[in-house]
Backbone bond lengths (Angstrom), bond angles and torsions (degrees), N, CA, C in turn:
res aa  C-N    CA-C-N  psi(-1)  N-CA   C-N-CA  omega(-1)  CA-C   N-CA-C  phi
1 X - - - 1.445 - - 1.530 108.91 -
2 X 1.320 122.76 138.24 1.615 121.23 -166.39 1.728 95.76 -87.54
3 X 1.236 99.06 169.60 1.652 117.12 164.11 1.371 97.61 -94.33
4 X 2.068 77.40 148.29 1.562 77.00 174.40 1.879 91.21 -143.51
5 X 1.559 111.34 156.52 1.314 96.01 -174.45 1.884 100.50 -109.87
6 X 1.547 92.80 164.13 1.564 112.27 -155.66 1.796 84.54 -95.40
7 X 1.438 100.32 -155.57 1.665 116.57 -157.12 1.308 105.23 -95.66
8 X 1.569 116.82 -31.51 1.152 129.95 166.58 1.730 131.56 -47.02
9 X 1.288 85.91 -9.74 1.870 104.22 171.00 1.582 111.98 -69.38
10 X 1.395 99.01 130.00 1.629 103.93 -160.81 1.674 82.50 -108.71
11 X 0.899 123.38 14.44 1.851 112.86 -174.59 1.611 109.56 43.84
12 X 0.929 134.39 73.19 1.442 145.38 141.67 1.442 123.83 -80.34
13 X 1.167 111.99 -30.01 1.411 116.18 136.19 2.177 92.49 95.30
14 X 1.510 92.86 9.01 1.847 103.27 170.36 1.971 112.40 -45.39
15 X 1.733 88.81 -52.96 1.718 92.87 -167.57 1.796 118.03 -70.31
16 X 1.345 114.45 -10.05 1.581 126.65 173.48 1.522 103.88 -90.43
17 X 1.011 110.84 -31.50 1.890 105.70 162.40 1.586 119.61 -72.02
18 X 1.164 110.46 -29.86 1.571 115.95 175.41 1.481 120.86 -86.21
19 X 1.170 101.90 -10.03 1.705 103.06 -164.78 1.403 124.75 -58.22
20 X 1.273 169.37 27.94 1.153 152.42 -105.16 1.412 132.64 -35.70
21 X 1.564 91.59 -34.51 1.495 106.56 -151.15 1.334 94.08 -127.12
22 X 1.572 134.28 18.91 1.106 138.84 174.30 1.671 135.17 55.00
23 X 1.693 95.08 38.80 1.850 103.39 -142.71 1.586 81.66 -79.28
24 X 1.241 139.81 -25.84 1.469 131.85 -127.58 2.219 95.15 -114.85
25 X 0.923 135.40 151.14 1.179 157.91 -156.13 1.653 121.41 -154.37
26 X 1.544 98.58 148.03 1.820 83.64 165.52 1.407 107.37 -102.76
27 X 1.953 94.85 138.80 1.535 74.88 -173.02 1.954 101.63 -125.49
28 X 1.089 130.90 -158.36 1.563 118.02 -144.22 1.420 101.09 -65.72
29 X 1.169 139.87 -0.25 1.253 134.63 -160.49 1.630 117.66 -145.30
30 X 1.551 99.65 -40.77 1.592 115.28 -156.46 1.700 85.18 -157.46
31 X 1.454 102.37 156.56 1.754 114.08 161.06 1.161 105.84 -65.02
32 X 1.671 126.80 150.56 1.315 144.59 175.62 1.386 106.18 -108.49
33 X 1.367 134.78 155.81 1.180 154.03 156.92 1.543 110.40 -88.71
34 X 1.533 152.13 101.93 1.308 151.61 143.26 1.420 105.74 -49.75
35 X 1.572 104.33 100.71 1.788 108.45 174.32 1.127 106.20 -48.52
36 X 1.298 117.84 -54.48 1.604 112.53 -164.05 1.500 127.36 -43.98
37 X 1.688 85.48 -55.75 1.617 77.49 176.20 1.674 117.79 -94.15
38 X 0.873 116.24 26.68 1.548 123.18 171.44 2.048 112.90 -84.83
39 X 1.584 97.16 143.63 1.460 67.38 -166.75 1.672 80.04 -142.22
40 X 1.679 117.59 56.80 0.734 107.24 165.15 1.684 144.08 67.78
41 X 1.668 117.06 6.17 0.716 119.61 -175.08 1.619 122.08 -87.46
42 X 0.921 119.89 2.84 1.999 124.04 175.08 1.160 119.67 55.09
43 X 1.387 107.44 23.00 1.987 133.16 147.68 1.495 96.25 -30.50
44 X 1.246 81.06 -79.69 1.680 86.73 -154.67 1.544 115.97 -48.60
45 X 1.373 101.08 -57.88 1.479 121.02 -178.95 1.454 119.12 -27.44
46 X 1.207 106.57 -55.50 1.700 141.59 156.15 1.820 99.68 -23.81
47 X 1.256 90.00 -66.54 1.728 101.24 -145.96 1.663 92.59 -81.25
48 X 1.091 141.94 -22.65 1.483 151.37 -155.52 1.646 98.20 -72.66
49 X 1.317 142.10 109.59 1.364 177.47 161.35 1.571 91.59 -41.06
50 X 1.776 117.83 -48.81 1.508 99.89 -176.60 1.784 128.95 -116.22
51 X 2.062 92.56 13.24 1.172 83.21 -167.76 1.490 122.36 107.84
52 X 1.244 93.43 -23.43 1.763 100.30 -161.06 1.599 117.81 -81.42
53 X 1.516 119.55 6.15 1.183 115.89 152.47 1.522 123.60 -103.29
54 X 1.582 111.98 153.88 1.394 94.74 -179.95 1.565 91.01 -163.17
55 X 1.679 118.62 160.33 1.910 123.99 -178.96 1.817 90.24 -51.82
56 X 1.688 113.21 131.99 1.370 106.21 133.90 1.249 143.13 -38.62
């Protein structure tokens, strides 16, 4: 199941530097997670300052 990040994303833009596989983007508001290419590894989740990623 991919991560996906909540509202609480302040865009610092930490979890698109960590990503491996480059799933994550800025998107109009907040960073996005691309399920597809996410493969689940809790990089990001890890690295996130507010929390704001977490498993769908």
């Amino acid at each position: 199941m991919a991560y996906v990040i909540s509202d609480e994303c302040v865009s610092c833009g930490t979890c698109e530097a960590e990503c491996p596989n480059e799933a994550i983007s800025q998107g109009d508001t907040q960073y996005v997670i691309d399920a597809d290419a996410c493969v689940d590894c809790g990089t990001c989740a890890d690295a996130c300052p507010t929390g704001a990623i977490s498993q769908a």
